[in-house]
C-alpha positions as CSV (number, residue, x, y, z in Angstrom):
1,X,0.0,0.0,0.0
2,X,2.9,2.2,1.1
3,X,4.6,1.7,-2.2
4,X,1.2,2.6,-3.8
5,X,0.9,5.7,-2.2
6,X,4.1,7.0,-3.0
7,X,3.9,5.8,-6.8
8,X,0.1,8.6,-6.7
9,X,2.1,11.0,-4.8
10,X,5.1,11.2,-7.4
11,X,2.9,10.6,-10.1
12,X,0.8,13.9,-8.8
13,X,3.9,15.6,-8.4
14,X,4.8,15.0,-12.2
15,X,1.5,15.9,-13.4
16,X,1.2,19.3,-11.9
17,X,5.2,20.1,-12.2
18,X,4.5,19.6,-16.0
19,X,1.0,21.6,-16.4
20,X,2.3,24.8,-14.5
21,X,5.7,25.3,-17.5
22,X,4.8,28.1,-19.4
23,X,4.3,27.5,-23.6
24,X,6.9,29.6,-25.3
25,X,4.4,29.5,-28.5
26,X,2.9,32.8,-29.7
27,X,-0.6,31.9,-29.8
28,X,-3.2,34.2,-32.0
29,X,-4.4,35.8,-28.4
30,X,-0.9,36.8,-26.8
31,X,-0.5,38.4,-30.3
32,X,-3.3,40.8,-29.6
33,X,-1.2,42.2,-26.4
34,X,1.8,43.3,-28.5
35,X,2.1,46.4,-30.5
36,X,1.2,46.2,-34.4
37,X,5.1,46.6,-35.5
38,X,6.1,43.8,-33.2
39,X,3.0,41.6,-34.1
40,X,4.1,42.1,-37.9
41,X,7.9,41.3,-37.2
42,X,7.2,38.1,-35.4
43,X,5.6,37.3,-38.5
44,X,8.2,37.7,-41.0
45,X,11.3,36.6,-38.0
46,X,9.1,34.6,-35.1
47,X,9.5,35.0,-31.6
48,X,13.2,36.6,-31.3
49,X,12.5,39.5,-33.0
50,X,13.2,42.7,-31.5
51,X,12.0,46.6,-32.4
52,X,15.0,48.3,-32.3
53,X,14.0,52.0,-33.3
54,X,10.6,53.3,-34.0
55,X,8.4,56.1,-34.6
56,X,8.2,58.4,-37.8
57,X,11.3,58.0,-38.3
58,X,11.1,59.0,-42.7
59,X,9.9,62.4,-41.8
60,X,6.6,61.4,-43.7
61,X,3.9,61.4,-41.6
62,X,3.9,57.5,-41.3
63,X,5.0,55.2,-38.3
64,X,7.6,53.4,-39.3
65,X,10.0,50.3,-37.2
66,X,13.5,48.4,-37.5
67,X,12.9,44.6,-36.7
68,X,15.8,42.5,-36.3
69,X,17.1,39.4,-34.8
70,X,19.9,41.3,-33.0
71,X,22.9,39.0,-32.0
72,X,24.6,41.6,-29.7
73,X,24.2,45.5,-28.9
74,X,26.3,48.1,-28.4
75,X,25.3,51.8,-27.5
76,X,25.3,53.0,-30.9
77,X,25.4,49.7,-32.8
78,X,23.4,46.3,-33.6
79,X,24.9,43.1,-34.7
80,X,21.7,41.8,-36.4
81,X,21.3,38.5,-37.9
82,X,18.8,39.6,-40.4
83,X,15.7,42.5,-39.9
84,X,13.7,44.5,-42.1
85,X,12.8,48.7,-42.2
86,X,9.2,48.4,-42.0
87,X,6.2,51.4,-42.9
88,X,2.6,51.4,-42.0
89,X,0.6,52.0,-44.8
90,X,-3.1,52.1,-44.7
91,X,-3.6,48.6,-45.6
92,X,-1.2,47.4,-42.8
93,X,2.7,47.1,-42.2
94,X,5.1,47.2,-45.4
95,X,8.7,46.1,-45.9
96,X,10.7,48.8,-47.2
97,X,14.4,47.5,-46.4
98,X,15.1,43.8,-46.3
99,X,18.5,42.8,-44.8
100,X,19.0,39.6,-45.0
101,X,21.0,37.7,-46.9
102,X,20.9,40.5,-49.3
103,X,20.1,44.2,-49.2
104,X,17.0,44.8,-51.1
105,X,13.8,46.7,-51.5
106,X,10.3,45.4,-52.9
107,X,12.2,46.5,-56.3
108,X,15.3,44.3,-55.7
109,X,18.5,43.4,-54.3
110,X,20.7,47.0,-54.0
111,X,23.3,45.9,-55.2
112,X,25.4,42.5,-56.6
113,X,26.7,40.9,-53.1
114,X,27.7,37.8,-51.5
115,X,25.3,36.0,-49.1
116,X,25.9,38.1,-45.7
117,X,25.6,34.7,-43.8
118,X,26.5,36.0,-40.4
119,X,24.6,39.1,-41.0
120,X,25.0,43.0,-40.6
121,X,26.5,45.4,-38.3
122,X,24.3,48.6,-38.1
123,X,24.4,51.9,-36.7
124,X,21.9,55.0,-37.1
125,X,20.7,57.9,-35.8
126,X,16.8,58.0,-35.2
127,X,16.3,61.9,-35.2
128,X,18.4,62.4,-38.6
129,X,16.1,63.0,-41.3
130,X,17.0,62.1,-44.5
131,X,16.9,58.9,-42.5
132,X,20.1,56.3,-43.5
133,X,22.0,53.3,-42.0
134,X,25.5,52.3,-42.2
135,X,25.8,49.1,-43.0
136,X,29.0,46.5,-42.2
137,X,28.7,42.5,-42.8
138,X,29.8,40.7,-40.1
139,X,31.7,37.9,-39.4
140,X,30.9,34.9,-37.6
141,X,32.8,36.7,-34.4
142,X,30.1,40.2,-35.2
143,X,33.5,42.3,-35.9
144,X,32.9,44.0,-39.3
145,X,34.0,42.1,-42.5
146,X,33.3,44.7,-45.6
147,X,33.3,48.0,-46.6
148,X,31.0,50.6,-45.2
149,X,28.0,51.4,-47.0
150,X,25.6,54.1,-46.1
151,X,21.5,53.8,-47.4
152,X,19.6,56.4,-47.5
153,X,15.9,57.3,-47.8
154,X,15.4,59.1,-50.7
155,X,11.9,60.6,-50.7
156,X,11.6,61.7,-54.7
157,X,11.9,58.1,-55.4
158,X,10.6,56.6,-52.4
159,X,12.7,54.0,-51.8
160,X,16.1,53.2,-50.0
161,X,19.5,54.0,-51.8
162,X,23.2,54.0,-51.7
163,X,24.4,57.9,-50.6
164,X,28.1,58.9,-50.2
165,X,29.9,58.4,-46.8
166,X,30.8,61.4,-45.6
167,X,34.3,60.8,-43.9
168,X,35.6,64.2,-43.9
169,X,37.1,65.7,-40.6
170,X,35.6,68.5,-39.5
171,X,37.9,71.9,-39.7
């Protein structure tokens, strides 16, 4: 009986230890409690996504996010695995600025690159308007691995585009 007992007990034990672990799945109602960039970047990256900068950040009116998988932060940096530049439009959230394995916009890649496998290496400034983002590809270590490139936001064309770095010392 004893032995009986004790088998209920741990058995009991088990089956309540188990039931009170918390499900690390997004579910369509703990969606509703995040905020409408968030909900559309778990979409298009899943549940590690972060919003790194938001607000109007174009200068047009329109909210706007970065949402990335970051790897590591710094204060003025992001080692991102991949993320997008995303706009709300009136029929819901747009990508404007994919980076990925490539840069590119809904009209294509920016340029001719190789695969960016272990990401980017971003820095921006929020309250700059032209907004742009200096880009570096990492390596598998997040230390930079290219050239820097600067994209801008070109409003006459609306889209993002390669702009001049400006590495001038001031006089």
């Amino acid at each position: 009986m004893k032995i009986f007992l004790n088998f209920v007990l741990f058995s009991a034990f088990i089956l309540i230890f188990t039931s009170c672990g918390s499900d690390n799945k997004q579910t369509q109602s703990s969606l509703t409690n995040l905020e409408e960039d968030k909900k559309f970047a778990v979409t298009l990256y899943g549940d590690e996504v972060k919003v790194i900068a938001k607000g109007d950040l174009l200068g047009n009116g329109k909210q706007s996010a970065i949402a990335a998988v970051v790897m590591k932060q710094t204060d003025n940096s992001f080692w991102i695995k991949k993320g997008s530049f995303l706009q709300k439009e009136s029929d819901g959230w747009k990508v404007l600025l994919k980076m990925e394995e490539k840069l590119s916009t809904p009209k294509g890649n920016l340029l001719e690159q190789v695969n960016a496998d272990n990401g980017y290496i971003i820095r921006f400034d929020s309250t700059k308007k032209p907004f742009s983002i200096n880009f570096v590809m990492a390596n598998e270590y997040g230390k930079g691995a290219s050239d820097e490139a600067l994209i801008s936001w070109n409003p006459a064309s609306g889209n993002f585009e390669f702009a001049e770095i400006n590495n001038e010392l001031p006089q």
